[in-house]
N, C-alpha and C positions, 0 to 999 in steps of 0.2 A: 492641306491636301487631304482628299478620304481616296480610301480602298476598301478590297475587301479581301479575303483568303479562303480559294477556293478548295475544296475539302477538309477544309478545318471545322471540327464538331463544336465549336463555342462561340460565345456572339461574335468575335472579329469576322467570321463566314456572311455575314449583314457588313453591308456599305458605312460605313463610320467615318469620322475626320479626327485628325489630330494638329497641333499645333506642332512639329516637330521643332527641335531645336538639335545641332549639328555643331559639336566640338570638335575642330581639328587639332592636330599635335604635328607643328613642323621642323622638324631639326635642321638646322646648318650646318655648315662645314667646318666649323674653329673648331676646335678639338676642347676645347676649354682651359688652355694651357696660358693662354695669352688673354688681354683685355682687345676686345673690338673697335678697330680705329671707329673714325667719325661716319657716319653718324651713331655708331655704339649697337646698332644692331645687323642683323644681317639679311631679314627679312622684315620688309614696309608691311601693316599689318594692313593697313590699306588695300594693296596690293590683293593680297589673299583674301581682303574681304569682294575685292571687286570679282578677283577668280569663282569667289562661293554666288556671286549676285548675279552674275552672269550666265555660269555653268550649272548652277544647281536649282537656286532660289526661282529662277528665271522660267527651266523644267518644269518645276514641280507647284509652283506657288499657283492656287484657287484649280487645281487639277481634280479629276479623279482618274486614280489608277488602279485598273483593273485587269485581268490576265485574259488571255485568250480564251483557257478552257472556263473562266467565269462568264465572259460574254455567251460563249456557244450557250451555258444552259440560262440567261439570261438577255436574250439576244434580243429583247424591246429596250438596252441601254445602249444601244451602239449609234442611236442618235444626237446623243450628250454633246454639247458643243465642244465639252472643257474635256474630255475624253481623250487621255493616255493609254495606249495597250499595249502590256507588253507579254511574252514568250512565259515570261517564269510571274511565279507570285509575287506580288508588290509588300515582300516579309521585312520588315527593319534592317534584315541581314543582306536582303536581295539588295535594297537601298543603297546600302554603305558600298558593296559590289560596284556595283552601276554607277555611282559616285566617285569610288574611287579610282574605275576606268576613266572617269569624264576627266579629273582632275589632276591624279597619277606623274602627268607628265607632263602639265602646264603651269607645274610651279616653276619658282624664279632657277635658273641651276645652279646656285649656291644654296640650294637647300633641296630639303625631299620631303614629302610627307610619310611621317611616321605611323601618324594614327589616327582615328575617327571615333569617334562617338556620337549615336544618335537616340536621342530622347524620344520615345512617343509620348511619354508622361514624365513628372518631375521624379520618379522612381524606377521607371520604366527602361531600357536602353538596350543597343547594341551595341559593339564594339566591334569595328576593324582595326586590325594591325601589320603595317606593311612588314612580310615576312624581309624582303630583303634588307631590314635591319640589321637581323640579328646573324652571329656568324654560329655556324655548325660548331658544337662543340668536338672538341678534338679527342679520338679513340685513344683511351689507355692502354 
């Protein structure tokens, strides 16, 4: 997929691509007290890979995404065949966002998605973390 970041002062502000790569982290419901009957797990990875090829890969794959207020001062790209536009900037973080709207709520319901990670480079990343994880800690 390439993008680009509008008002940003440093190259990502130019159209660029990346190979993204996109870790999820999904937890089940077993509490971990017990061994998992058969088949021993609780979520088919399969499954979840189909969820990511469908929902995400499917979006986003040979795309270019660019933002509205990009297009306005660049408005000879808006005949791009492969052309995504969306409201907000197309930032790793915007990504993971918009991901985990798409996906959020079409896991299996013995599980949740916890977390995301997404690579623009093999150094590079952002992280989501589904807040509903974690519980408030309790006032002393």
């Amino acid at each position: 997929m390439a993008h680009a970041i509008f008002g940003y002062e440093g190259p990502c502000k130019h159209i660029h691509g990346h190979s993204y790569e996109l870790h999820i982290g999904i937890t089940g419901l077993n509490d971990g007290s017990d061994y998992i009957p058969q088949p021993g797990f609780e979520v088919d990875f399969k499954d979840i890979k189909h969820l990511v090829v469908t929902e995400v890969i499917s979006y986003f794959d040979h795309k270019l995404l660019l933002s509205r207020d990009f297009l306005a001062a660049h408005p000879g790209l808006t005949t791009q065949d492969n052309l995504v536009t969306w409201d907000m900037e197309p930032s790793a973080e915007n990504l993971l966002i918009f991901i985990a709207k798409k996906i959020k709520n079409r896991v299996p319901s013995n599980a949740r998605l916890s977390y995301m990670k997404l690579y623009e480079t093999s150094n590079s990343y952002a992280e989501w973390i589904n807040q509903d994880n974690f519980i408030p800690a309790i006032p002393r």
